[in-house]
C-alpha positions in Angstrom: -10.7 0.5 11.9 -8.6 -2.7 12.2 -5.8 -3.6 9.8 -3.6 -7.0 8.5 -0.4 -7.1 6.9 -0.9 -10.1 5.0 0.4 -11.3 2.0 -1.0 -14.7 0.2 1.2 -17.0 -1.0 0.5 -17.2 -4.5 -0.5 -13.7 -6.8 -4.3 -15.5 -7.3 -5.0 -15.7 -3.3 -3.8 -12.2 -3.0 -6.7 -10.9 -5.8 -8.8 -13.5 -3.9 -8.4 -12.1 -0.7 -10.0 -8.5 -1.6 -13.1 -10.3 -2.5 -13.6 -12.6 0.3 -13.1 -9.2 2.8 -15.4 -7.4 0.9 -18.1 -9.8 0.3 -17.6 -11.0 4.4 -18.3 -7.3 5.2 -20.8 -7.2 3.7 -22.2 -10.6 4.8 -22.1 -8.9 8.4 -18.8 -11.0 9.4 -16.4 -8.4 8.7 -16.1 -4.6 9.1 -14.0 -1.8 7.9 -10.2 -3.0 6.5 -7.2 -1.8 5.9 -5.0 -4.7 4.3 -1.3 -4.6 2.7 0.5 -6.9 1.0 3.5 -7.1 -1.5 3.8 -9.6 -4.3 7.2 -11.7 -4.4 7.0 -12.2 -8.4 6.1 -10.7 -11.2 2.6 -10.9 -12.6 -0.1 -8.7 -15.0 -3.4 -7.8 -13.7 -6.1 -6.7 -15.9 -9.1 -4.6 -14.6 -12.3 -6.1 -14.6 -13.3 -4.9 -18.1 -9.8 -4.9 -20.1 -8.9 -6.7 -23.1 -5.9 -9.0 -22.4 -5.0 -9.0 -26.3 -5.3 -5.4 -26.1 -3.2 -4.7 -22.6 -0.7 -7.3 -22.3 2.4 -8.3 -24.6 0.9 -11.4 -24.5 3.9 -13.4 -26.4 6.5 -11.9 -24.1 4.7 -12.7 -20.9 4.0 -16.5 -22.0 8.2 -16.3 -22.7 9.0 -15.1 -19.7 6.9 -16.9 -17.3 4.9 -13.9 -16.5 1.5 -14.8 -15.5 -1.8 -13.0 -16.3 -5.0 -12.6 -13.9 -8.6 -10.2 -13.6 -9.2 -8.2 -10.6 -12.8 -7.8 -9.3 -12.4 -4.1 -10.0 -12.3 -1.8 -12.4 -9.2 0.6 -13.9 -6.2 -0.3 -15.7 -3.9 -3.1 -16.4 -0.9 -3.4 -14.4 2.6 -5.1 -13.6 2.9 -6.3 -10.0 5.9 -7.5 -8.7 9.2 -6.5 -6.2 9.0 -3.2 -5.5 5.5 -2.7 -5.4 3.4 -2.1 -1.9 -0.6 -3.0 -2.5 -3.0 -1.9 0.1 -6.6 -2.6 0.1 -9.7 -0.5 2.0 -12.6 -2.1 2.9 -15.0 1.0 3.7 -19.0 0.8 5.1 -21.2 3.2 2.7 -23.1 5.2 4.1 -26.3 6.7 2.7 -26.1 10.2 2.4 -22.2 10.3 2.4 -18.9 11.0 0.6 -18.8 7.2 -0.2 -22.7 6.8 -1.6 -21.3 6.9 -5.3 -18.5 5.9 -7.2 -17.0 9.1 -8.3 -17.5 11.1 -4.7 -16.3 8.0 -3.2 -12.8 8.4 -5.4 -12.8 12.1 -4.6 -13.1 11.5 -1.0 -10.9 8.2 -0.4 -8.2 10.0 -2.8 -8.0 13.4 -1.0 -7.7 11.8 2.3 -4.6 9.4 1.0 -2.9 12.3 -1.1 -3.0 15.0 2.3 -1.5 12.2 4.3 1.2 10.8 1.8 2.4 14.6 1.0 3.1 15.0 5.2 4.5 11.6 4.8 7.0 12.0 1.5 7.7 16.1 2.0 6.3 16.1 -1.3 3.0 17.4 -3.1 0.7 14.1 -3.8 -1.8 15.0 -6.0 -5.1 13.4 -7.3 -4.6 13.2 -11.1 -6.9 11.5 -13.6 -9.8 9.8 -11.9 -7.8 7.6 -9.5 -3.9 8.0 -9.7 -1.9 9.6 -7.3 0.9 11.5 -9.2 3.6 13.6 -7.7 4.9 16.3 -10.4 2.7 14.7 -12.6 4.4 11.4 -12.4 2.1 8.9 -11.3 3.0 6.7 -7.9 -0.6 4.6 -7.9 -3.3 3.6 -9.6 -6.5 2.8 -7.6 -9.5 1.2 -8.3 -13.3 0.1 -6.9 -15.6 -2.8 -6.2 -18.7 -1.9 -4.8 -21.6 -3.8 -2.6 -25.0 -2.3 -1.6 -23.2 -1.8 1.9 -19.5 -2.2 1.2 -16.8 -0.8 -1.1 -13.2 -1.9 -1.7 -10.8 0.8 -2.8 -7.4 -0.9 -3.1 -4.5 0.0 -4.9 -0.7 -0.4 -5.6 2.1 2.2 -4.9 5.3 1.8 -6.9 8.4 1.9 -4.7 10.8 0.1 -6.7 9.3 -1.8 -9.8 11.6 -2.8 -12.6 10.1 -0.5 -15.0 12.4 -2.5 -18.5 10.2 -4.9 -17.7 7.5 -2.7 -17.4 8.1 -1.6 -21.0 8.0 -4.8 -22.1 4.9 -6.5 -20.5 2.8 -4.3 -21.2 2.0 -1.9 -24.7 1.2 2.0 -23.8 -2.7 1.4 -22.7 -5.5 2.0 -25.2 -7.4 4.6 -22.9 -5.3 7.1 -20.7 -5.8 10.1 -18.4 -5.0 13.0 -20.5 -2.3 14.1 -17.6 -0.2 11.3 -19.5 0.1 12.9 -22.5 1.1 10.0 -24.4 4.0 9.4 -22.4 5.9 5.9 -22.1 5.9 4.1 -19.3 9.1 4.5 -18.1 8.4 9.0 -18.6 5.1 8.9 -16.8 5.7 6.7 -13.5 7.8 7.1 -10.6 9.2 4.6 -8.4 9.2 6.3 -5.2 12.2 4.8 -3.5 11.6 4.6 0.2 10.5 1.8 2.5 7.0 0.1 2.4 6.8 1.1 6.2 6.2 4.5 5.6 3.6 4.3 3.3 1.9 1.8 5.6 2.3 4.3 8.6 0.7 7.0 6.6 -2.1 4.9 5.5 -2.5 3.8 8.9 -2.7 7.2 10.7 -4.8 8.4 7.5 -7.7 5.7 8.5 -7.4 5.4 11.8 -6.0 1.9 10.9 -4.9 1.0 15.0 -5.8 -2.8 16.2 -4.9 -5.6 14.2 -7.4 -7.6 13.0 -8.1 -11.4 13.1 -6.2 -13.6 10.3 -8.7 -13.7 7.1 -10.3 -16.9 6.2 -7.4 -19.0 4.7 -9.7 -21.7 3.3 -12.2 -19.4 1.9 -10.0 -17.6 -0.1 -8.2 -20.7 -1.2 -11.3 -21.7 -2.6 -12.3 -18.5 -4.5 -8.5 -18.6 -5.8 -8.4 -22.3 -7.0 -12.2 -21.7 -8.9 -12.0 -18.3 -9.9 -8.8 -16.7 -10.4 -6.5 -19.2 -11.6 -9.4 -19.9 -14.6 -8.8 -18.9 -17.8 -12.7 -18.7 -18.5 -12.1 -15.3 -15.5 -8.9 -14.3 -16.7 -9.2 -14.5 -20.4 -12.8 -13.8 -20.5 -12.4 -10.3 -22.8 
């Protein structure tokens, strides 16, 4: 598997640049992925089915210049920003195999990532819920899927440093939850795990077999798919 450290310029090429990969794989011009990238401002990302009036402190985010975009996949909505390390897998499914559904494809991707990060931290990473990572049942990532008939992307965001205040005020306790949260804030049920991006990145890496860099990823394409997709309010705002 190749990999790219790449991050986009603005927070709509990065969501952008998922798609294009995955839809490129499976087009036949692309293979498996490992991408990371780490947003330089603060932003709120919804997951494909949320409710913005329902997820987001809408008010406070329009006040404080926070801006507010959809992801192509599903799960939760979320605060990006410093501090955060995203990664992205772009994985071939195969038929019969771990990744032929959506739930066995969780189990397996998860398992893999939590074995490698717990040799990594010294620490017990656990799969908790259906796709966070927790360690002592505080949770260190939230993951989520877009699927193809060939392709998947499984990409996710580890939290190394957010500013969780912010956090607090962004974005309301969610309207569903694991029941591992217990109805916990924000600020009891995350942890920010407070070491360099580069280790997480060498985990990953030696997890997935992640060893020759790959070629940059089409600029202009995923320009494009920002510009008319992701920076629309028809996409964003649509629920």
């Amino acid at each position: 598997m190749n990999y790219c450290d790449v991050t986009m310029a603005t927070p709509a090429q990065n969501l952008a640049c998922d798609e294009v990969l995955l839809d490129l794989a499976e087009a036949g011009l692309g293979g498996p992925l490992l991408r990371f990238w780490e947003p330089r401002q603060h932003f709120v990302v919804l997951g494909y089915s949320n409710h913005a009036a329902r997820e987001v402190n809408l008010d406070f985010c329009r006040q404080e210049g926070i801006p507010v975009f959809r992801r192509c996949s599903g799960g939760g909505t979320v605060l990006q920003g410093p501090g955060c390390l995203n990664y992205s897998l772009i994985l071939r499914i195969e038929m019969p195999g771990p990744l032929a559904g959506i739930h066995s494809a969780n189990q397996f991707i998860m398992d893999r990532q939590a074995h490698a990060l717990s040799s990594a931290l010294g620490r017990k990473v656990e799969q908790q819920g259906d796709t966070d990572l927790a360690v002592g049942r505080l949770k260190i990532a939230g993951n989520a899927q877009r699927r193809r008939r060939s392709f998947l992307v499984f990409h996710g965001c580890f939290l190394l440093n957010l500013d969780f205040d912010l956090l607090d005020k962004a974005l309301p306790m969610p309207s569903k939850q694991p029941d591992y949260r217990q109805n916990r804030s924000h600020g009891d049920f995350l942890l920010n795990l407070q070491i360099p991006a580069e280790v997480l990145k060498s985990s990953l890496c030696a997890a997935w077999e992640a060893q020759e860099p790959a070629a940059p990823p089409p600029f202009q394409a995923i320009e494009k798919l920002a510009r008319e997709k992701y920076l629309s309010d028809e996409w964003n705002f649509k629920f």
